[in-house]
KEKOLTOR-20138 format. One record per atom (N, C-alpha, C, O): residue number from 1; atom name; x, y, z. Coordinates in nm, 4 decimals, m for minus. Example, Ala and Ser with C-alpha at 12.3 -4.5 7.8 and 13.67 -1.06 7.14 Angstrom:
# residues 2
  seq  atom        c1        c2        c3
    1     N    1.3190   m0.5690    0.7800
    1    CA    1.2300   m0.4500    0.7800
    1     C    1.3200   m0.3300    0.7800
    1     O    1.4236   m0.3319    0.8465
    2     N    1.2850   m0.2250    0.7080
    2    CA    1.3670   m0.1060    0.7140
    2     C    1.2900    0.0030    0.7870
    2     O    1.3409    0.1138    0.8039
//
This chain:
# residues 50
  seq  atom        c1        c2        c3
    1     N   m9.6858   m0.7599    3.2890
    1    CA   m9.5875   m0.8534    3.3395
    1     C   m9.6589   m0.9793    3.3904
    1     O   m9.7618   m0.9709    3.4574
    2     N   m9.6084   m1.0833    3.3609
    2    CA   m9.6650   m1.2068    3.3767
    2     C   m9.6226   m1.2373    3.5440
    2     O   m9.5251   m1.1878    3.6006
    3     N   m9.7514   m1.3590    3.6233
    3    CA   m9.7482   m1.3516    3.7416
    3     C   m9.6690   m1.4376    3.7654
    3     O   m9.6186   m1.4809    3.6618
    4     N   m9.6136   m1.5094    3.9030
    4    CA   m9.5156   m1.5925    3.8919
    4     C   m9.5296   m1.7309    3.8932
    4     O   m9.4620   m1.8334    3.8842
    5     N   m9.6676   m1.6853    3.9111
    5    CA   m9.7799   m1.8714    3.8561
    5     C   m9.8001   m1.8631    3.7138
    5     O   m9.8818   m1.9412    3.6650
    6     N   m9.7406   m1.7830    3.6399
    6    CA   m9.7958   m1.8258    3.4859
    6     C   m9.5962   m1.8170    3.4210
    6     O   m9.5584   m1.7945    3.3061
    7     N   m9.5225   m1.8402    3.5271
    7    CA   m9.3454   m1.8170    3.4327
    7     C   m9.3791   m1.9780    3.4404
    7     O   m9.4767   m2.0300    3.4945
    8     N   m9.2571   m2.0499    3.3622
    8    CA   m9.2280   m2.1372    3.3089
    8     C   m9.2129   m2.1965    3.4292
    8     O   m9.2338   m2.1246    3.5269
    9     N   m9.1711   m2.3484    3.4542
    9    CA   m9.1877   m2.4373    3.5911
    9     C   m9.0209   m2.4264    3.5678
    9     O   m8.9746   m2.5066    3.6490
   10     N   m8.9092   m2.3636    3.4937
   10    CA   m8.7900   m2.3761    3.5330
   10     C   m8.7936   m2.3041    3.6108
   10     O   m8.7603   m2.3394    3.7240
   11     N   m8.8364   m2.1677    3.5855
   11    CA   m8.7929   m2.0493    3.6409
   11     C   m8.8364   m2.0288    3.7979
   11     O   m8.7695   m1.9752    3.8863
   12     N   m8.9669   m2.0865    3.8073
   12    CA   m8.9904   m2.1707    3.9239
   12     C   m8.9104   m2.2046    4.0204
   12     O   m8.8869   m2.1595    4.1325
   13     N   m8.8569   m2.3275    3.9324
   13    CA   m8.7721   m2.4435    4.0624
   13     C   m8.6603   m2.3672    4.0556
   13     O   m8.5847   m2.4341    4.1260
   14     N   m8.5924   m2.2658    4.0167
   14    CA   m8.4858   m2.1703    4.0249
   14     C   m8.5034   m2.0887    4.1203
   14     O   m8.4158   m2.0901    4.2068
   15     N   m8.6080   m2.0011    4.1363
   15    CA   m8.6766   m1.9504    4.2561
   15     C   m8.6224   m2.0186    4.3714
   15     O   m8.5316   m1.9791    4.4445
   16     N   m8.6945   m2.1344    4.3795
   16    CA   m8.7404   m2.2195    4.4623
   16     C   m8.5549   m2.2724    4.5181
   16     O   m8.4853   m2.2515    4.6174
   17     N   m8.5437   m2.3238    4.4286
   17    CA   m8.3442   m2.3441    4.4772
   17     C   m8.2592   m2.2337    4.5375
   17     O   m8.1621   m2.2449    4.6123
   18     N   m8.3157   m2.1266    4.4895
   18    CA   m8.2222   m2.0379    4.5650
   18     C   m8.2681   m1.9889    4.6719
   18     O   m8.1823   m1.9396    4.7451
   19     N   m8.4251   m1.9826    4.7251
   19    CA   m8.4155   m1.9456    4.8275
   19     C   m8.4205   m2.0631    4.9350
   19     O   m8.4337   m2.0304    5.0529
   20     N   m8.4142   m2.1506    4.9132
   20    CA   m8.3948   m2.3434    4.9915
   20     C   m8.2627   m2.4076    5.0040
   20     O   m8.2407   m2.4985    5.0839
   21     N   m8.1786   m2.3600    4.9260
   21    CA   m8.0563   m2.4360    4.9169
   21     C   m7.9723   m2.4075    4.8396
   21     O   m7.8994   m2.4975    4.7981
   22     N   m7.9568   m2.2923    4.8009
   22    CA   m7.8261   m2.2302    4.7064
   22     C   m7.7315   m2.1702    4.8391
   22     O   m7.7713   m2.1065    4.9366
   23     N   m7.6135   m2.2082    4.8102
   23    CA   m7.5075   m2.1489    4.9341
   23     C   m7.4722   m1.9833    4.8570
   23     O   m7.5121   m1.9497    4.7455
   24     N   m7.3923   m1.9024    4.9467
   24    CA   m7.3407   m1.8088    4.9275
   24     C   m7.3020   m1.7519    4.7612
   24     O   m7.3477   m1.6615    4.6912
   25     N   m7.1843   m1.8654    4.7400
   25    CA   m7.1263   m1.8867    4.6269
   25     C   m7.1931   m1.9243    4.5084
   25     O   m7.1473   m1.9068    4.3955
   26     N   m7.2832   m1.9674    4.5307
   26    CA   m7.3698   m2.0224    4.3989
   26     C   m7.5052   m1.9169    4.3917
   26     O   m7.5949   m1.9172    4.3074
   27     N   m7.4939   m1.8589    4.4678
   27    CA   m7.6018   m1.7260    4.4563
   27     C   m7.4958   m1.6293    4.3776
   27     O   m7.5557   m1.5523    4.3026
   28     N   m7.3564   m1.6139    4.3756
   28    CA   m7.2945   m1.5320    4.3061
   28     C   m7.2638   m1.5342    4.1800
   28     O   m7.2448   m1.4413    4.1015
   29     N   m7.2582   m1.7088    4.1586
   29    CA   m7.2489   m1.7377    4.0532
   29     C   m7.4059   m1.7160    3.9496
   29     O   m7.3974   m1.6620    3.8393
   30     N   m7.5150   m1.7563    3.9939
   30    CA   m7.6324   m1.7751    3.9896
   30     C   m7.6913   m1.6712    3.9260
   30     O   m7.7641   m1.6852    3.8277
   31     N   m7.6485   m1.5096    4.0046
   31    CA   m7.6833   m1.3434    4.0102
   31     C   m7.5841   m1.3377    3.8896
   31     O   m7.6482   m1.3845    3.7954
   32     N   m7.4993   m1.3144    3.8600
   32    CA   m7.3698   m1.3538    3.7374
   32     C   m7.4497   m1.3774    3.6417
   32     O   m7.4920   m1.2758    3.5866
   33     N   m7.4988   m1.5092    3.5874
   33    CA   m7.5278   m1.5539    3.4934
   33     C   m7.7232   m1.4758    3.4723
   33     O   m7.7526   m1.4200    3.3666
   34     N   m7.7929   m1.4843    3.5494
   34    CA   m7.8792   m1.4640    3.5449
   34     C   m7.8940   m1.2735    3.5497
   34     O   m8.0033   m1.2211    3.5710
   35     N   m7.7979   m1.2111    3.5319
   35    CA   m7.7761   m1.0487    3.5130
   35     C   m7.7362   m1.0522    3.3474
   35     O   m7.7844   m0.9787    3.2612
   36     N   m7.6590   m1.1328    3.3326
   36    CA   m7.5712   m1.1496    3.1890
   36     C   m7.7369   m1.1499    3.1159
   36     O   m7.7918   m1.0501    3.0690
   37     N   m7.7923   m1.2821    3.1214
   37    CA   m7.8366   m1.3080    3.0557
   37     C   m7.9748   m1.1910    3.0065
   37     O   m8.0085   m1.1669    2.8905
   38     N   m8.0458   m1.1237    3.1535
   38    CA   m8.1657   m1.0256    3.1239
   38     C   m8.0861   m0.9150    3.0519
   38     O   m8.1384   m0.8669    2.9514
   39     N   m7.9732   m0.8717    3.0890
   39    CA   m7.8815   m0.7487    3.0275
   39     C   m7.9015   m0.7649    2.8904
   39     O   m7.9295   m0.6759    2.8102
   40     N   m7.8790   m0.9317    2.8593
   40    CA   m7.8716   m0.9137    2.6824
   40     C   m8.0317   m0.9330    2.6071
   40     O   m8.0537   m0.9399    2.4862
   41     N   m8.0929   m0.9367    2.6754
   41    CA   m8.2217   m0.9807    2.6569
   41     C   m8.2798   m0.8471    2.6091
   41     O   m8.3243   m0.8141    2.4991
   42     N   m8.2644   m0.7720    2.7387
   42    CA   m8.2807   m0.6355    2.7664
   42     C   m8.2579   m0.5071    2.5927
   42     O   m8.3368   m0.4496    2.5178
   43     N   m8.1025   m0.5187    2.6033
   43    CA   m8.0571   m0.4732    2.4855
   43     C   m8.1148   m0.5708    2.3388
   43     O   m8.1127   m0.5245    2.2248
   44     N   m8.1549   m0.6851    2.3669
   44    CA   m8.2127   m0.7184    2.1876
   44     C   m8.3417   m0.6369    2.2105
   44     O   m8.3486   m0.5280    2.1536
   45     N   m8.4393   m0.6754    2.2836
   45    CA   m8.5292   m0.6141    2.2902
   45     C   m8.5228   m0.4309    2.2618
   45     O   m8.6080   m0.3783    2.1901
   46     N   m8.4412   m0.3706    2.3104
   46    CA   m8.4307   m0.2299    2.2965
   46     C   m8.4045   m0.1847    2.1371
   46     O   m8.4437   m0.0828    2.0802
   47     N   m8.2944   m0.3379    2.0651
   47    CA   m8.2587   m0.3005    1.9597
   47     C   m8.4004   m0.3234    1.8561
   47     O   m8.4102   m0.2960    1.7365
   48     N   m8.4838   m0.3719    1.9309
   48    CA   m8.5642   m0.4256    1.8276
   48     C   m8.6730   m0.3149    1.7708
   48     O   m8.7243   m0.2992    1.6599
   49     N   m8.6840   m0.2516    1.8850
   49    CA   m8.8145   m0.1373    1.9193
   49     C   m8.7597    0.0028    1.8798
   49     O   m8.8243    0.1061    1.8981
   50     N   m8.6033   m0.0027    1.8097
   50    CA   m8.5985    0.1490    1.8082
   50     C   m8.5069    0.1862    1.6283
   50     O   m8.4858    0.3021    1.5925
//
């Protein structure tokens, strides 16, 4: 697993926004989209390897 000095500088300043200045609501929205997205990531990857 890659360290969190070698992820991309988005994923970074995403970090960095949510724990500085994301309100309540935009952490829900935020957790939402960013679950969606490893979930499907998750499953190509699974589909790929089996």
């Amino acid at each position: 697993m890659k360290t969190f000095d070698t992820l991309p500088k988005t994923v970074k300043k995403t970090v960095r926004y949510i724990r500085q200045d994301a309100s309540y609501d935009q952490l829900l929205v935020l957790k939402r989209y960013l679950m969606e997205a490893i979930d499907k990531k998750e499953q190509e990857i699974y589909k790929r390897n089996n």
